[in-house]
C-alpha positions in Angstrom: 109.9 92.2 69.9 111.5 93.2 72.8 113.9 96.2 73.6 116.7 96.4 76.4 118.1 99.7 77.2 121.5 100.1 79.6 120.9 103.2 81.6 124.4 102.7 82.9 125.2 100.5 85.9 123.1 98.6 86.8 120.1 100.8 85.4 118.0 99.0 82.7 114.4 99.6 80.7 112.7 96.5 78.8 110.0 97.8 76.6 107.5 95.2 75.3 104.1 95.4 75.6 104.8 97.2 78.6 107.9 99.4 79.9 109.3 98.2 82.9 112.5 100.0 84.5 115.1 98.4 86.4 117.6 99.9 89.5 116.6 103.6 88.0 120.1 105.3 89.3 120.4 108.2 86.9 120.5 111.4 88.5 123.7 111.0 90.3 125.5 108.4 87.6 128.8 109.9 86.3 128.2 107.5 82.9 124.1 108.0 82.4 123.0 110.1 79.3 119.6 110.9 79.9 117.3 112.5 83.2 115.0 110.8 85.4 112.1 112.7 83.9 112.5 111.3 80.4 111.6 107.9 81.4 107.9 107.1 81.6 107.9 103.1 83.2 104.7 101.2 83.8 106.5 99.5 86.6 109.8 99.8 88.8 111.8 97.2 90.1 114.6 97.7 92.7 116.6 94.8 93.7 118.3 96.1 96.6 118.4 99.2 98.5 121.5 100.9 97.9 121.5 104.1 96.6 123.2 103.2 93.1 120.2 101.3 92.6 116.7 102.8 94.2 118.7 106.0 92.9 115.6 108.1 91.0 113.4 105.5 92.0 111.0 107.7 93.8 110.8 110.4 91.3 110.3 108.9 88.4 107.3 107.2 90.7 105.7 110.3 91.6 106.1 111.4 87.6 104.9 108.0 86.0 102.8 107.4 88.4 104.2 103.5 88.2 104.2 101.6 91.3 107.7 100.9 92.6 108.1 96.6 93.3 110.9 95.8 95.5 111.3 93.6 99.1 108.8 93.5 101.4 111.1 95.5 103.5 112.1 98.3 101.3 108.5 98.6 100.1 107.2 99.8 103.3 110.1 101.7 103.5 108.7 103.7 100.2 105.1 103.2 100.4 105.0 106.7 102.5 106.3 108.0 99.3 105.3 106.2 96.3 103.1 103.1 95.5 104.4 100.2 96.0 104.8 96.3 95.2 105.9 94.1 98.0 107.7 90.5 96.8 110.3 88.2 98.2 112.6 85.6 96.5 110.6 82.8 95.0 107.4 85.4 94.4 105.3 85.9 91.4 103.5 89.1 90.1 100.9 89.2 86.9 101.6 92.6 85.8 99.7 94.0 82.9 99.8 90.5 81.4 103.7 89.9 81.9 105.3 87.8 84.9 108.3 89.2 87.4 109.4 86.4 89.4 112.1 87.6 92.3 114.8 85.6 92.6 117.8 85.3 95.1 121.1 87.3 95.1 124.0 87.2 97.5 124.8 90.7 98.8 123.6 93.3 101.4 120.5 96.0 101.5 120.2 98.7 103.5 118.1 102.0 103.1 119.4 105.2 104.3 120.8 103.6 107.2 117.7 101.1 107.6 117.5 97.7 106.7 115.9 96.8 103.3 115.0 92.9 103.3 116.7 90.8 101.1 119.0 91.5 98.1 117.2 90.0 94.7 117.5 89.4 91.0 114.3 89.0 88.8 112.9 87.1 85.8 110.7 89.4 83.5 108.5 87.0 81.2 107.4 89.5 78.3 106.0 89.1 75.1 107.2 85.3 74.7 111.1 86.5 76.0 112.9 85.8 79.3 115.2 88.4 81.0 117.4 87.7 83.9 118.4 90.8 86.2 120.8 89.8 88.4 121.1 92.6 90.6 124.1 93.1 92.8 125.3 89.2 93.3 128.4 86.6 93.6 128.2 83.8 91.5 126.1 81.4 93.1 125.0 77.3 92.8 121.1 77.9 93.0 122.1 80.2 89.6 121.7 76.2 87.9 118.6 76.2 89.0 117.4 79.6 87.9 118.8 78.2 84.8 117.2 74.9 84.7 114.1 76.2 85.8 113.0 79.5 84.2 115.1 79.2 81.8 116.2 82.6 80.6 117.1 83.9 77.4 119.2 86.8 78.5 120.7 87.4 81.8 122.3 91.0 82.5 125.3 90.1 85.1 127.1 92.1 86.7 131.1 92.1 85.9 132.3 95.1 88.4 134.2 92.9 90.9 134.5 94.7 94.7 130.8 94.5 95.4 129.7 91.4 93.0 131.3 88.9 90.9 133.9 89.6 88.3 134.1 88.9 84.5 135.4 85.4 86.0 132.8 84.8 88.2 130.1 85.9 85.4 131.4 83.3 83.0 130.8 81.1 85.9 127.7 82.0 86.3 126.5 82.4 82.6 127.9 78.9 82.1 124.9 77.7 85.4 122.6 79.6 83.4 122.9 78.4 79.6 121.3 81.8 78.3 121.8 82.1 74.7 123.0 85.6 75.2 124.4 87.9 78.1 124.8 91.8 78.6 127.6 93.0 80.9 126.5 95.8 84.3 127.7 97.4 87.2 131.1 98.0 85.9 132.8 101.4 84.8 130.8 103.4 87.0 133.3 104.3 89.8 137.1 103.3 89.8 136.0 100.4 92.3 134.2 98.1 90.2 136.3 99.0 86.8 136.4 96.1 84.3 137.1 95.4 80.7 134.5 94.5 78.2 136.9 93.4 75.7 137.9 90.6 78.1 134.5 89.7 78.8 133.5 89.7 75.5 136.1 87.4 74.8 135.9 85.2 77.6 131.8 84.6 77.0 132.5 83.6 73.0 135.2 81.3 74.5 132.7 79.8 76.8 130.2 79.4 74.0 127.7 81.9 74.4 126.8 85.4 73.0 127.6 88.6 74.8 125.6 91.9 73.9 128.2 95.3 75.4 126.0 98.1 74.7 126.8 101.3 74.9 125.2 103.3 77.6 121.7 104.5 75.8 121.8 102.0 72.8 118.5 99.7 72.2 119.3 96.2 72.0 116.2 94.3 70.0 115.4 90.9 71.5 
């Protein structure tokens, strides 16, 4: 079995045989329910490096002592802080006996000013169960092959509008994919990126699919 987690925004933990903790922005997220220091990851991934998604991401690093994966950019970035992973899109990890495969995203990075490689969604492989993270993305056409290729059961999209795709573009997206089931993020957290859940809801049963809307802090079972 397999456990998701929604941290708020974009913030996500997946706890199989290993914990693994997604985009850790916490501290300084107006919708999270819990503190950095609670969480206790084998692993952090970032996909990007804007602050609403390395957020804690160094913290809860130095605490967990679990190394932080992100671009090959924003690692060395963080490796004077933290230990770090280094990929790029089309990479593979073995991590403690699951596989994180980064894929690509279409949107921005930057570090505190500084540029932070590319922007990336990843494929965690656990326990017999694919996940898609997005990350911060538009709708894309490679998504069809992300679909066709590794196949995921889940994919966590982002619905916020402003910075990535909408509910519109996520059903446009899911529909590339063909995952059984889909969990909405980055939406609600600031006025910005505001979006309706009933309406996605709605529009991914209409499309033929399954959407999961947790609440921020419920476990989802896989």
């Amino acid at each position: 079995m397999v456990n998701v987690i929604w941290h708020g925004h974009a913030c996500f933990s997946i706890e199989g045989s290993i914990n693994v903790l997604i985009d850790p922005f916490i501290g300084k997220n107006p919708v999270a329910k819990i503190k950095p220091e609670s969480l206790n990851p084998d692993i952090i991934l970032i996909t990007h490096g804007h602050f609403d998604h390395t957020g804690d991401a160094i913290a809860i690093s130095k605490n967990s002592k679990a190394p932080v994966l992100a671009s090959f950019e924003l690692s060395e970035i963080l490796k004077n802080e933290v230990e770090t992973m280094d990929i790029n899109p089309g990479g593979t990890i073995d991590f403690k006996g699951i596989k994180i495969t980064a894929v690509n995203a279409v949107h921005s990075s930057s570090y505190n000013g500084l540029y932070a490689g590319a922007s990336m969604g990843y494929i965690i492989d656990m326990d017999g169960i694919k996940i898609y993270h997005a990350g911060d993305t538009a709708y894309f056409k490679d998504m069809e092959l992300i679909g066709n290729i590794s196949k995921p059961d889940t994919s966590l999209l982002p619905i916020g509008g402003h910075y990535t795709m909408d509910i519109d573009g996520s059903i446009k997206a899911l529909k590339m994919l063909k995952s059984k089931t889909v969990i909405p993020m980055h939406y609600n957290t600031f006025p910005a990126i505001g979006a309706n859940p009933e309406e996605f809801k709605n529009k991914v049963e209409k499309a033929g699919f399954k959407p999961l809307i947790p609440e921020v802090e419920e476990v989802i079972n896989l």
